[in-house]
N, C-alpha and C positions, 0 to 999 in steps of 0.2 A: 679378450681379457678374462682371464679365471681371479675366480670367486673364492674367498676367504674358504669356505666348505671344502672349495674343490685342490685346493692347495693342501690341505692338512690329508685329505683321500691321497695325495699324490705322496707325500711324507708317509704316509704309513705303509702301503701298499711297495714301496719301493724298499722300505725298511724290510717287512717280511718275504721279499721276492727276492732282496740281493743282501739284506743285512745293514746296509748303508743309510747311515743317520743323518736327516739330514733338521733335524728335528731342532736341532739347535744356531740353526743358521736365522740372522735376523729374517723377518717375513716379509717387509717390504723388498728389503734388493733379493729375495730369494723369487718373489712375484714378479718381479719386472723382469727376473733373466728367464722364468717360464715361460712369461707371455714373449718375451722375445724370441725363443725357441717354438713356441706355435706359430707363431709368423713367419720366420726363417723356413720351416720344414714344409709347412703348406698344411697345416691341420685345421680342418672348417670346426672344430671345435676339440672340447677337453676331453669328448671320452673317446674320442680317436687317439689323440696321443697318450692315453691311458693305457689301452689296448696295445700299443705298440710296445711302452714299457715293459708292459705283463711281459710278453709275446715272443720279444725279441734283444736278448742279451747286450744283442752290439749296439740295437741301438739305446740301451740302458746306459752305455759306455759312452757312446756319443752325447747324452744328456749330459752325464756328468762333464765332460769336458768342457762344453759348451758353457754350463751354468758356474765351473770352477775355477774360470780363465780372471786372467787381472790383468790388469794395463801397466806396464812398465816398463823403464829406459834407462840407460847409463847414465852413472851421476845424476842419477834425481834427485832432487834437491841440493845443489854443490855446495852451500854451507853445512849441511848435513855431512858431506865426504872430506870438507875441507878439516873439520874437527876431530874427524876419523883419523887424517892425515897426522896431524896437529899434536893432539893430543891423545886417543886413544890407543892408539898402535903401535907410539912408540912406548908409552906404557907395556901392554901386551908384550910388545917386542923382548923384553928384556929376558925371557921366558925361554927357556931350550926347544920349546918345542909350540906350535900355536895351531889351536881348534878352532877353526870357526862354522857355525852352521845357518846354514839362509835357509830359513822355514817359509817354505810356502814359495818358491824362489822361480816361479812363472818361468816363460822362456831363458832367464837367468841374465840378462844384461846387466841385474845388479851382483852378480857372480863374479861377472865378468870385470867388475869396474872395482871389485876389491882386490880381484887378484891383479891389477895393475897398481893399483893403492902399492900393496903387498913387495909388489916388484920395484917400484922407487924409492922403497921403506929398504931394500938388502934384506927383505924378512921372507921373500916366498917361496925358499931353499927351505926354507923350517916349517912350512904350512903346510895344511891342509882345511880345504874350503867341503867343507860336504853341504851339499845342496839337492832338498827335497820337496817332493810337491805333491798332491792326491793325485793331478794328472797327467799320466803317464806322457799324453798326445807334446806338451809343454816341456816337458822332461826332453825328449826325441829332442827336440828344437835347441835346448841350451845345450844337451850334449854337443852336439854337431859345432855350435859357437861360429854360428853363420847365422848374418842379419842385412839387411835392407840396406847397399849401398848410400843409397839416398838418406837412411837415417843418420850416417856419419857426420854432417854438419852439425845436428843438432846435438851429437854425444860429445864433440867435438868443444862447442862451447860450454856444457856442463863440464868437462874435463877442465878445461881452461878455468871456469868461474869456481872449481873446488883447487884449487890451486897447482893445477898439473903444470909441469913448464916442457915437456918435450912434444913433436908435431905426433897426433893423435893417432895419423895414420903410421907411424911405427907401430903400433900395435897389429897392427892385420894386413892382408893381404887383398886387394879389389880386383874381383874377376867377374865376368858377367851379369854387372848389377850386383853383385853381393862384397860382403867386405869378409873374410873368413879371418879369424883371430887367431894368433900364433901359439902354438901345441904346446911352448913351454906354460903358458896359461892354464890350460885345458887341463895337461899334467896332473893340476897338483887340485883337480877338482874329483871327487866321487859324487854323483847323482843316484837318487834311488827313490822310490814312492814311499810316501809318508804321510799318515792319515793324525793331522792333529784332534781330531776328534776321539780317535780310536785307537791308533798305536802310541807306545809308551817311547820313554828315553834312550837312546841306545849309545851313548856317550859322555863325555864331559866334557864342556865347552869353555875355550875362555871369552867369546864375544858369541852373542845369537842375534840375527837379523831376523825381524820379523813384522816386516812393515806393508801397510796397508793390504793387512788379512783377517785382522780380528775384528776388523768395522763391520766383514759379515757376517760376526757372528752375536749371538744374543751373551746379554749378561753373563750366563750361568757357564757358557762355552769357552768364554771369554778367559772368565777366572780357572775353568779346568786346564785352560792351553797355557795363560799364564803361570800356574802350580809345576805344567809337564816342564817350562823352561828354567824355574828355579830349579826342579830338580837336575837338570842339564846344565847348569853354570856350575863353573870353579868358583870355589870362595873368594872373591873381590873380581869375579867375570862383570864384562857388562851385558844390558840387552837393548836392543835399538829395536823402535818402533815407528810407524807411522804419523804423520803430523798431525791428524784426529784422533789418536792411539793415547792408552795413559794406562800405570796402573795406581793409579790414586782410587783409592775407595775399595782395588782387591784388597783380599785376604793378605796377599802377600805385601804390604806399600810399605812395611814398618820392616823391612828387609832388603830395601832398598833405599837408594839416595842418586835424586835426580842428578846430572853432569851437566850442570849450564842450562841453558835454557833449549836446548836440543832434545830430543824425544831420545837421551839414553841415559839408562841408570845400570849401579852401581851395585852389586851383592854385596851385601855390609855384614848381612847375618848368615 
C-alpha cells in the first residue's frame, strides 16, 4: 500500500517526466488502482515502481492504461437506452445530419450499442459516432468491435430489457469464442485518443455520452471536462452521464435542464 506522500511524489514526478496530469484525478480510486498495479507487476515496494516510471517510457504507458481502464457493457443500464430509444433520438433524429461523441468510451460496447439504437431508429445512414478515450490499449479493442462470446447473453438481455425487439445475435457474427460485430456498425464510427484533462473541443455535437468518467475525477476536473462539453453541444444538444454523475452545483447547471429523471440534460442556454 502507498502512502498519501508517496502518491502525490508519483503525480508529480510523472507530470514532469511525461507531462501527464494526473493531479486531478480523485485520490482514493487513483490509490487503489496504484496499489493494484504494485501487486499485479510484482514491485516489493514504491520506489521500485518509481524508478521504473522514471526509467522506462513503455512502461509509463503501461501505467496509464492500467490505471485509466473502466468496466463496461452493452446496454448498461437498459432504461437508460430505453429513453435514448424513446425519446431522445427521435428528437435528435429530425436533424439532417447527427453528431455523437462517447467521451471516455473504454473498449466501446457502449459505442457499440448506439449505433444499433441508431440503426433501428433509420437514423445511422446520417450519423456519425465519434469515440474517444486517453487509452490508446482500449481504443485498439473497440476499433476491432470483437468481444467475448460468452458476454452475448448478458448484452443480449440488456438489449431486450432497453426495448430492443430483434434476436441480438443479428448484430454479429460468433467465431471462435468471439462474437465480431457487423462493419456496417463500425462504418459509421471514428476512434481517436482524447485527453479530457488536457485536449480541447474538436467539434459540435448533438448528444455527448460521458458516463461513469468524471467519478474519477475531483471537483475542479470535474467542472473543467463539464465546461469542455458545453462547449461541444449544439444549442438544445443533450449530455448523458453516469448514475453517480450530476451537474448540479457546476458552473454550468443554470444552462441546463434535466430530462426526466435519467442522468441526461438539456442545453437550454
Amino acid at each position: 500500500m502507498i502512502d498519501d506522500r508517496e502518491l502525490e511524489v508519483l503525480i508529480n514526478e510523472v507530470f514532469e517526466y511525461y507531462g501527464f496530469d494526473f493531479s486531478g484525478y480523485s485520490r482514493a480510486s487513483l490509490k487503489r488502482r496504484v496499489d493494484r498495479l504494485l501487486h499485479l507487476d510484482g514491485f516489493r515496494n514504491f520506489t521500485e515502481l518509481l524508478s521504473k516510471v522514471r526509467s522506462e517510457p513503455a512502461y509509463f504507458k503501461h501505467m496509464v492504461e492500467e490505471i485509466t481502464v473502466n468496466v463496461t457493457e452493452m446496454f448498461r443500464d437498459p432504461l437508460f437506452y430505453n429513453v435514448l430509444r424513446t425519446e431522445i433520438l427521435p428528437i435528435i433524429g429530425t436533424k439532417p445530419f447527427i453528431r455523437i461523441w462517447h467521451a471516455g468510451c473504454s473498449t466501446g460496447e457502449e459505442v457499440y450499442s448506439m449505433a444499433i439504437l441508431l440503426k433501428e431508429l433509420n437514423l445511422l445512414h446520417k450519423s456519425l459516432l465519434y469515440a474517444t478515450d486517453i487509452n490508446a490499449l482500449v481504443l485498439d479493442v473497440a476499433k476491432k468491435g470483437i468481444f467475448p462470446l460468452q458476454m452475448m447473453k448478458q448484452y443480449s438481455e440488456n438489449y431486450m430489457a432497453s426495448g430492443g425487439k430483434k434476436d441480438f445475435s443479428h448484430y454479429y457474427t460468433a467465431n471462435y469464442g468471439f462474437a465480431k460485430f457487423d462493419s456496417e456498425l463500425s462504418e459509421k464510427m471514428v476512434f481517436s485518443q482524447h485527453n479530457l484533462v488536457s485536449d480541447g473541443s474538436f467539434n459540435e455535437f448533438d448528444l455527448i455520452l460521458c458516463r461513469n468518467v468524471l467519478i474519477y475525477f475531483d471537483k475542479d476536473l470535474q467542472d473543467k471536462a463539464l465546461v469542455l462539453f458545453d462547449d461541444s453541444l449544439a444549442k438544445l444538444g443533450y449530455l448523458a452521464l453516469g448514475t453517480k454523475e450530476t451537474i448540479k452545483f457546476s458552473p454550468l447547471q443554470n444552462s441546463f435542464k434535466q430530462h426526466n429523471k435519467e442522468k441526461i440534460w438539456k442545453k437550454v442556454q
